[in-house]
C-alpha angles and dihedrals in degrees: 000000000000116000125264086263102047087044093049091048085049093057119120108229131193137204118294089231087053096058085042095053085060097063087035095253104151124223092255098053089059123093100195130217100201115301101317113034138051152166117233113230126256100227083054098051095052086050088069100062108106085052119110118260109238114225123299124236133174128197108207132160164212111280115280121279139179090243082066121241102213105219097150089050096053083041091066091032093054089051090051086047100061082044089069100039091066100255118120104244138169131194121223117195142162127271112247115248117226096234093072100033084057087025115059110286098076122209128339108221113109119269149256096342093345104076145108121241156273077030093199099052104045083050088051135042098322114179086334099252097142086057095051084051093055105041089053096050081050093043082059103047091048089058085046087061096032085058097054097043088054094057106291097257092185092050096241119196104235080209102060105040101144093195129105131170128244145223132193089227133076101244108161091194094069096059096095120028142175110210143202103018128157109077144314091300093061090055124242121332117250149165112253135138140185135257119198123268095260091055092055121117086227092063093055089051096050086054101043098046127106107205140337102287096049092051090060098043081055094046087046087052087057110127113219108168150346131252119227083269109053100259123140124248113193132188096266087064092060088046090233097126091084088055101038086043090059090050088057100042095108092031106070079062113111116231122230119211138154141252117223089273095054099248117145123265132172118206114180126144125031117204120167116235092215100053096011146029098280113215141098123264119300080221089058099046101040086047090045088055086055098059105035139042089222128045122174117194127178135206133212132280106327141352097256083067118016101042095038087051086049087041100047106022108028089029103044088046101039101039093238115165106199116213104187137019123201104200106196128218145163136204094232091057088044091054082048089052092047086056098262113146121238092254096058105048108098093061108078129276124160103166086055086061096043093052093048088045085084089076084058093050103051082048085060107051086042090061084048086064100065099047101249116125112233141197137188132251112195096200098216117239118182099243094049102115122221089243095055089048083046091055097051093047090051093046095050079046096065087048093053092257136129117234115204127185112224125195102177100126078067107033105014114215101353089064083056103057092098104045094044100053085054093055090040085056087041098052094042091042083090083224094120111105105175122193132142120252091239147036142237103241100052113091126288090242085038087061091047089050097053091045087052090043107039095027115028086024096233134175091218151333118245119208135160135252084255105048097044087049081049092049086052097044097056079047084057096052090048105266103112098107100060125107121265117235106205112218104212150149113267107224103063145042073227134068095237094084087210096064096094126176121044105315121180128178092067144137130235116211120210112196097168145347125214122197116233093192091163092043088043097227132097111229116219110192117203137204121326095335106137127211087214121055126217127205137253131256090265114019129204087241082078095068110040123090148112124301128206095282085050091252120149117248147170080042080116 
């Protein structure tokens, strides 16, 4: 079979005002970005509100592991799926960031006949939205220190300036910083560093705003800095929201693409689930559910942290009422998670799968929770054996759950027909009962300890003095009845990324916590997990280029 990236050049695109006369979007409510691409106008968008919502359903996972998962790829499948069955269904994802695609995670697309197109662009660059996103959280940091260089009018703490800049790139270098040196021309010297773009308040804004005028009240709640005496100064203060606001104007805009078989999808947003909150715009999916009976979503990395930030965070603020959840998995994950090396892993086990079933499991009853009904996707790999898919099937059986086994990396949507009339029956079957597992008005380290305990299965959470009187303080302030946004590694309930499975007994570690008030979530980050990616010894940025027909390659 060709690779992702043949398949995707061979695609036969249409025009983007084709794929928008499926789901009913005029001409003249497209803002195109060249002949297959385009972002869907404000003014239309709000016309659509008195419409029904389809039904709701999120793609989630196993936790992350090195033998690949493909949840982006049975997100766009299943979405196929649905297509071929007859429902009118559209797919909402996340926009790739550029430190993967260049880091070691690759592009973000889909894969073999699952994938969005064109393929290239949404990897890099697309409508420029991540740049919009940067260049207004550094906007902002340049009138901070602006600010402070002109007199200090607000009285800003030096000290205590909250705000960092951001990059669309893992550059470990950047993650500590000292500023403005070189003389009195250049402003005060200061400690500062850099995240990367997806981890920017500004990006979960931009994805949990509802319009325009919402985006810039949240820009202009963003808290920058502290005064000597502890009071906060935000960027309305600094009157930087109308300009941040402008930056963003075409970005809140959600893009409209297409999958391989010219179905409609909108990516727009990218926040990471690690570091971030991990799902696609709220503009996008409340819109999507407008103009389609079917919308499939997906969140970042694993359930633990993707769908409980969907669940707790998109879903609490935007009203959302998921019908139907897809959890993926794949026998070779499975084998990983049952302590089989990579190498090993094309020859049966199926002990091995029957051990490292137990992470599914735990992802299971996790979804249950929350009250969504779930089902299970086995994404097919060929060297997945009749006795090890057995197993799985046998295993979600004994938890209530359907197991379903999905080709569509090899077949697209005729290797999800199965699988999609199963989440259509799901998602009309009225069993879903949503609700988050905690509520606003418990403590902020009440709510992280319910997330460690019910979700990671932890003993405890430890925090410092200083973290739990910040966590007070911020109650204080009256913020103690936002949403809290974990900040771990992906490849484990735990924080040691290498304690696969489904560990228990454990401890959470909370080294800091940072306050999103524009966003309306407190961020806890735990263990070593780092706001700022490096790269690996050999980065996938070593192997892409331009061949002689000037075409890219190595982005896969």
């Amino acid at each position: 079979m060709a690779s992702d990236i043949e398949i995707a050049r061979a695609a036969d695109m249409q025009p983007i005002q084709e794929i928008a006369a499926k789901i009913g979007v005029p001409d003249t409510a497209l803002i195109p970005y060249g002949k297959t691409k385009a972002k869907i106008s404000g003014e239309f968008l709000q016309s659509l509100g008195d419409r029904p919502n389809g039904k709701l359903i999120l793609v989630t996972a196993i936790n992350p592991t090195p033998a690949g998962e493909g949840k982006t790829t049975t997100t766009v499948g299943l979405g196929d799926g649905l297509n071929r069955i007859g429902k009118k269904a559209m797919i909402c994802l996340r926009e790739p960031s550029l430190g993967p695609c260049f880091g070691m995670k690759g592009g973000a697309a889909g894969g073999g006949k699952a994938q969005v197109v064109p393929m290239e662009d949404i990897n890099l660059h697309f409508t420029g939205d991540f740049h919009a996103i940067t260049s207004a959280h550094n906007l902002l940091a340049a009138l901070i220190e602006n600010h402070i260089y002109w007199g200090n009018g607000l009285g800003i703490d030096q000290r205590r300036v909250t705000w960092r800049r951001v990059l669309d790139m893992n550059d470990r270098a950047l993650r500590s910083i000292v500023c403005s040196l070189g003389g009195v021309a250049n402003g005060f010297p200061r400690e500062a560093g850099f995240d990367i773009t997806v981890a920017s308040e500004i990006m979960a804004i931009l994805c949990l705003a509802t319009d325009p005028d919402d985006l810039q009240r949240r820009l202009g709640d963003i808290i920058v800095a502290y005064r000597r005496d502890r009071s906060a100064i935000t960027a309305r203060e600094i009157d930087a929201d109308g300009a941040m606001t402008v930056l963003l104007k075409e970005a809140i805009q959600p893009n409209l693409v297409q999958t391989l078989e010219n179905n409609p999808a909108f990516i727009h947003g990218g926040p990471f689930a690690n570091i971030a909150h991990g799902c696609n715009s709220v503009m996008a999916t409340q819109s999507a559910l407008k103009l389609a009976d079917y919308v499939v979503t997906e969140a970042g990395f694993g359930a633990d942290l993707g769908a409980e930030k969907f669940f707790d965070i998109k879903c609490r603020k935007a009203g959302l009422h998921p019908d139907a959840a897809v959890i993926v998995a794949t026998v070779r994950a499975l084998k990983m998670n049952g302590g089989v090396a990579k190498d090993d892993l094309g020859a049966e086990n199926v002990d091995a799968v029957k051990k490292g079933a137990a992470n599914l499991g735990r992802h299971i009853e996790n979804v249950k929770q929350f009250g969504v009904p779930a089902v299970v996707a086995i994404n097919h790999f060929t060297a997945d054996t009749e006795s090890e898919i057995q197993a799985i099937k046998d295993y979600c059986a004994d938890l209530g759950v359907e197991a379903v086994l999905a080709s569509h990396w090899a077949e697209g949507s005729k290797g999800t027909e199965d699988l999609a009339e199963k989440v259509a029956a799901l998602a009309e079957s009225g069993h879903a009962q949503f609700a988050p597992i905690y509520d606003d008005d418990v403590s902020l380290f009440e709510k992280i300890e319910t997330i460690a305990k019910r979700i990671y299965r932890a003993d405890e959470v430890l925090a410092d003095k200083s973290v739990r009187d910040q966590l007070r303080r911020w109650e204080a302030d009256g913020f103690g009845h936002l949403p809290v946004c974990m900040a771990k590694t992906q490849y484990s309930f735990s924080t040691d990324p290498a304690l696969r499975g489904a560990p228990v007994g454990h401890s959470v570690p909370v080294r800091e916590v940072r306050l999103s008030a524009g966003a309306g979530f407190v961020v806890a980050i735990c263990g070593e997990i780092m706001t700022m990616p490096g790269l690996p010894k050999v980065p996938s940025a070593n192997h892409i280029r331009l061949d002689e027909n000037g075409q890219i390659e190595g982005l896969f």
